[in-house]
C-alpha positions in Angstrom: 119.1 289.5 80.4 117.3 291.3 77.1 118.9 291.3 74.1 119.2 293.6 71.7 118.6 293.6 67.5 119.4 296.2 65.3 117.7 296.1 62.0 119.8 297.6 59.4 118.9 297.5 55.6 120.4 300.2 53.1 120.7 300.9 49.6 120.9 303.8 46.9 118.0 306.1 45.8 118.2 305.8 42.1 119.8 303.8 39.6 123.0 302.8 41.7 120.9 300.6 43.8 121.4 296.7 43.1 118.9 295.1 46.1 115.7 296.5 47.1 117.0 296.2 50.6 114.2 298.0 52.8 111.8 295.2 51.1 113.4 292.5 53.9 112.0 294.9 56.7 108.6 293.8 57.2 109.5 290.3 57.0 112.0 290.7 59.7 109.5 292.6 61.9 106.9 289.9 62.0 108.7 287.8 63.9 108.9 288.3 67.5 111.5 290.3 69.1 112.7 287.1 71.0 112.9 284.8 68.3 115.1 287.5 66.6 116.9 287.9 69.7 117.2 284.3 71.2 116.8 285.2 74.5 113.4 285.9 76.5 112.8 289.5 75.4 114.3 291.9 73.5 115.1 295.6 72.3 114.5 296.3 68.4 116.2 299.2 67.2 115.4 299.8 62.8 116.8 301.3 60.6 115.4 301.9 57.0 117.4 303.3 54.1 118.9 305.9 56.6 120.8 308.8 54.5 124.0 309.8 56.6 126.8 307.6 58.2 126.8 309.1 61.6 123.2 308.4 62.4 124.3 304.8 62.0 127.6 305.1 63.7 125.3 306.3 66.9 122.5 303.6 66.3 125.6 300.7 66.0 127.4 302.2 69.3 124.3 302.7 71.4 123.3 298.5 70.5 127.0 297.7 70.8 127.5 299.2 74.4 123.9 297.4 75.7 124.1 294.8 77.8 123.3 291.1 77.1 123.4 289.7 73.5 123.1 291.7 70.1 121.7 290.3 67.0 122.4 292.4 63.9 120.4 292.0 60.7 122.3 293.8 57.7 120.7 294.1 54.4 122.3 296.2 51.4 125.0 296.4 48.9 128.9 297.0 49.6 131.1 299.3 47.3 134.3 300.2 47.8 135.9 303.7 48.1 138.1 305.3 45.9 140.2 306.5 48.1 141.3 303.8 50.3 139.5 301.0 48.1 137.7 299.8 51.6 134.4 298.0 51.6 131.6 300.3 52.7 127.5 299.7 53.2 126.3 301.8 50.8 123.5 304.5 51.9 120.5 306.1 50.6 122.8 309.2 49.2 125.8 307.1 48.2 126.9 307.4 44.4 129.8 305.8 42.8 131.8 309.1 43.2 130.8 309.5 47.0 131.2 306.3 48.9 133.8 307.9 51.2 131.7 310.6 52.5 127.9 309.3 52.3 128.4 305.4 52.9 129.0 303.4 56.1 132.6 301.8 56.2 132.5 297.7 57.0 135.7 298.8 59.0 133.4 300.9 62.1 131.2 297.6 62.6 134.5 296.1 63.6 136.4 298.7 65.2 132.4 299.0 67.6 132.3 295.2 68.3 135.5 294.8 69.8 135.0 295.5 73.0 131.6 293.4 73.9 132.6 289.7 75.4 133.5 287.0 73.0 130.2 284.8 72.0 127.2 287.5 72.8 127.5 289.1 69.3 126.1 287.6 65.9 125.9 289.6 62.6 123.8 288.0 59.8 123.6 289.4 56.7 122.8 289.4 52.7 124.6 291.8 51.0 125.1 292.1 47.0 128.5 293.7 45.7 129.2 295.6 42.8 131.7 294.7 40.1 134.3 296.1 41.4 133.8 295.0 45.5 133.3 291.6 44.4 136.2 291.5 42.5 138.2 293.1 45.7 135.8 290.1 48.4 137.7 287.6 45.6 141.2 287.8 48.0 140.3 290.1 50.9 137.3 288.3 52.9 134.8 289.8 55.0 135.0 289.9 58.4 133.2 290.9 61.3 136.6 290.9 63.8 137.3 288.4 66.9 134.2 286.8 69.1 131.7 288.2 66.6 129.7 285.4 64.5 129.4 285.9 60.8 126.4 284.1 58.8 125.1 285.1 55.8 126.4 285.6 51.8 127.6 288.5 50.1 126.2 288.1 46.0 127.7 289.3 42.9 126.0 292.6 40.6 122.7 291.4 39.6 122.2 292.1 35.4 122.2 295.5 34.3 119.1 297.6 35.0 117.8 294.8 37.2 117.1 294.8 41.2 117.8 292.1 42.9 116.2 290.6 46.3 117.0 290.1 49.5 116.5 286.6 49.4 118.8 285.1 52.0 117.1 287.4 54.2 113.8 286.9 53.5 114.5 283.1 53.4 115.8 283.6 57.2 112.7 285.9 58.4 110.4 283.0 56.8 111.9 280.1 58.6 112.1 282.6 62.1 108.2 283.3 61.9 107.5 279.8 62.5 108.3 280.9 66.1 111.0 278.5 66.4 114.7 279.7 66.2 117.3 277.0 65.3 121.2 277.3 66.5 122.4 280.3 63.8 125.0 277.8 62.1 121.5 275.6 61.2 119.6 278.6 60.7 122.3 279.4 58.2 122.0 276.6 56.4 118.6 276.2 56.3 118.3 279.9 54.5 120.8 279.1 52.0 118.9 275.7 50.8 115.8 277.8 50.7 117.4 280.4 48.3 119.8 277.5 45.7 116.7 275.6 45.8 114.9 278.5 44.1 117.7 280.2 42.2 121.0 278.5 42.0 124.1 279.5 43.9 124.3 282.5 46.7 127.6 283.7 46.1 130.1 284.2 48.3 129.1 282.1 51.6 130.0 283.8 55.0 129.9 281.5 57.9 132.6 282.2 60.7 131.4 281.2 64.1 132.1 283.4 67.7 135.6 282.4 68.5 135.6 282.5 72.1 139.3 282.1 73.7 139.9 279.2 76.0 142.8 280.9 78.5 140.9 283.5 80.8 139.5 286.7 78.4 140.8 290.5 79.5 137.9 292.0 77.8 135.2 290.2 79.1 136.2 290.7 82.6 137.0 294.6 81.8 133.5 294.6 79.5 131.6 292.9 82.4 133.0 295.5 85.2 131.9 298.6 82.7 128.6 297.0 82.2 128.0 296.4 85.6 129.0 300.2 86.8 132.2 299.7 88.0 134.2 302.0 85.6 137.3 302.4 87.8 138.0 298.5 88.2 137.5 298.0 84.0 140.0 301.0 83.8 142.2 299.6 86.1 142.1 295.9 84.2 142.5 297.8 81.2 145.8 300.2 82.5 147.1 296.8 84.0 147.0 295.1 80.2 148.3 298.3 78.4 151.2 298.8 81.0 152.0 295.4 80.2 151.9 295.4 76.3 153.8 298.6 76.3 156.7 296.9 78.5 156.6 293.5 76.1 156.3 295.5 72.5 156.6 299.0 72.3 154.3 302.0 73.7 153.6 302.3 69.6 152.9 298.8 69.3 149.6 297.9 68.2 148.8 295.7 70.9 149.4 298.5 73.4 147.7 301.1 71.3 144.5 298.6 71.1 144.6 298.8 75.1 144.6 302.3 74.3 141.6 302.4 72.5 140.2 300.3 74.9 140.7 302.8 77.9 139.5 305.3 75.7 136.2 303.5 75.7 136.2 303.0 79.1 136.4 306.5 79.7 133.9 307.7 77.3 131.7 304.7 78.6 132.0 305.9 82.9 131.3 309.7 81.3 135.0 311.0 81.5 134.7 312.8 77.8 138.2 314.7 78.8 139.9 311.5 79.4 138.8 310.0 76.6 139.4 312.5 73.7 143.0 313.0 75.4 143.8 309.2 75.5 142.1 309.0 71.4 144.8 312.6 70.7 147.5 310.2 72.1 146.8 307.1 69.8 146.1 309.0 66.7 149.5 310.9 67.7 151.5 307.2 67.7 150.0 306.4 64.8 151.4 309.3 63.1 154.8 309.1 64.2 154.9 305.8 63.6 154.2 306.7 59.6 151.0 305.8 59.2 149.0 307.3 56.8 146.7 310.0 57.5 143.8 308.8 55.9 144.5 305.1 57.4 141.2 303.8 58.6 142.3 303.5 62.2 144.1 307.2 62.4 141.0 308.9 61.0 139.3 307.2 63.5 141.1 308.2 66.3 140.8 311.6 65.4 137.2 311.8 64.6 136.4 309.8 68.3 138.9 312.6 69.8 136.3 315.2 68.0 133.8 313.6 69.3 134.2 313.6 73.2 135.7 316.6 72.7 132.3 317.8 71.8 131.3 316.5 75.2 133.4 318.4 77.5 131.8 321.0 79.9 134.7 322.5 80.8 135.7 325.2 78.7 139.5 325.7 79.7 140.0 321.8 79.3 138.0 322.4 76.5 140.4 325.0 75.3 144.0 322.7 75.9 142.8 319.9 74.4 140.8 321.8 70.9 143.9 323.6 70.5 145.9 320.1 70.3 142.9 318.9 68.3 142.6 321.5 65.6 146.7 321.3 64.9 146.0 317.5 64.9 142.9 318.4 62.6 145.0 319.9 59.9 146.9 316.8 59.1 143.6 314.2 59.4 140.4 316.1 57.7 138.7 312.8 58.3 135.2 312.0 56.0 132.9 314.4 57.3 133.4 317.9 55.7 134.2 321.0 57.7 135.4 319.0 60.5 138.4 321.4 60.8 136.1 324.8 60.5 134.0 323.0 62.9 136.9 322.6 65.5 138.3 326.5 65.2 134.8 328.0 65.5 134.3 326.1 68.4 137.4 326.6 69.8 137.4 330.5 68.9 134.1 330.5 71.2 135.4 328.7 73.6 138.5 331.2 74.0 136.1 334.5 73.8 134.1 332.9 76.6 131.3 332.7 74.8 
């Protein structure tokens, strides 16, 4: 089966940039889309010093949904919010002052990831930090979430008024355009004695291997049916699972509201846009009651994947009940992206004119 390999590499315009990321990019694509991919072909999606979190949040969701393996390459620097002081990929508009709005939070890679099958996902990456995210990496790790493998190194602020390289990535491309493509733990390796060789120690070493469960896996089963066209039997695994996590902890719990999520994919995934921005109003809703935040990472969330499919419904009085519930639902979670609440009521007030 292809794979697929998304080439991400991100950084600030201006003096807020601490790696020339984009520089990795023609390494990477010299080698073949194979070797990147380790299978026998492969798709290559890029992405160059793009400007606006939800161009990436479509590019990561349309590789994350394809079947067969994904390799991501990410190159850029992290900073943290300050807000919610949560790791984010910083873009080519993000300033100290902005991260929340114009950078790509580490959080979405996770929360996209989480439903492909344990073992057929692998994220490398060389990232530098800024003071003040490598202080925070010092006793909250990163993490890629369950199944997904993790290679790569995450360096401190270079000196002032200096840009560093991507060398970890570079050192990677190099040994891939041989043709040859070692197991990623060697490959790993290899790229990190390339690099300490030339300038010392990388920093803050990530290497956290796919952990694929022994006893039989839910979601690959369910991830395998929706792959494979058969929507109603992955929605039926996946009501099965979330009937029984409800019964065993609580219909607020999180494991039932991760089955939750997970039909919500399901139904955006089989093209059911009203079933999934309900199910997403429902989570979002729990979350809520239960006293979460409303700018937790996985309530705004909610909310703005609610927005989103309802955005896709054709049917304007569905349309109508469920904008209603999201504009009230709107006025507690504004989410990042501004004028999401205006966007919702001028939409809706179409919707209700019959316009």
């Amino acid at each position: 089966m292809p794979g697929t390999v998304l080439l991400l590499a991100a950084s600030p315009v201006g003096k807020g940039c601490l790696v020339d990321a984009a520089s990795v990019l023609p390494v990477l694509a010299a080698v073949s889309p194979a070797v990147l991919s380790g299978t026998d072909t492969a798709n290559v999606v890029e992405l160059a010093d793009p400007l606006e979190p939800q161009a990436v949040l479509t590019r990561l969701r349309a590789a994350a949904t394809a079947p067969g393996p994904l390799t991501m390459f990410v190159t850029g620097q992290l900073q943290l919010d300050r807000r919610q002081r949560l790791p984010h990929l910083a873009l080519a508009r993000t300033t100290p002052s902005t991260v929340r709005y114009t950078a790509f939070p580490w959080h979405w890679i996770t929360e996209e990831l989480r439903l492909r099958a344990p073992g057929t996902t692998e994220l490398l990456v060389d990232l530098h930090a800024d003071a003040e995210t490598w202080e925070y990496l010092a006793t909250s790790p990163l993490t890629a979430g369950t199944g997904v493998g993790l290679y790569g190194r995450v360096a401190p602020p270079p000196p002032r008024r200096t840009v560093a390289s991507p060398a970890y990535m570079k050192a990677l491309a190099t040994i891939l355009r041989s043709g040859l493509r070692p197991e990623l733990p060697l490959l790993h390796q290899q790229s990190l004695a390339r690099i300490e060789a030339e300038s010392g120690p990388s920093g803050i070493v990530l290497a956290a291997p796919a952990r694929i469960p022994v006893v039989p896996d839910p979601h690959a089963a369910i991830t395998a049916a929706a792959q494979a066209g058969r929507h109603d039997e992955a929605a039926a695994l996946a009501a099965r699972w979330a009937q029984e996590a409800a019964r065993t902890w609580g219909v607020a719990s999180e494991q039932a509201l991760h089955w939750a999520e997970v039909r919500a994919d399901l139904a955006m995934l089989a093209g059911d846009p009203v079933g999934s921005c309900r199910t997403w109003l429902a989570i979002a809703g729990h979350r809520l009651d239960a006293g979460q935040p409303c700018d937790a990472p996985a309530v705004e969330s909610a909310v703005d994947r609610a927005h989103h499919q309802w955005g896709q419904i054709r049917d304007s009085a569905r349309a109508v009940e469920l904008g209603a519930a999201l504009a009230e639902l709107r006025l507690r979670v504004p989410g990042r992206r501004r004028g999401a609440l205006d966007h919702v009521q001028r939409h809706l007030s179409r919707l209700q004119a019959g316009v």
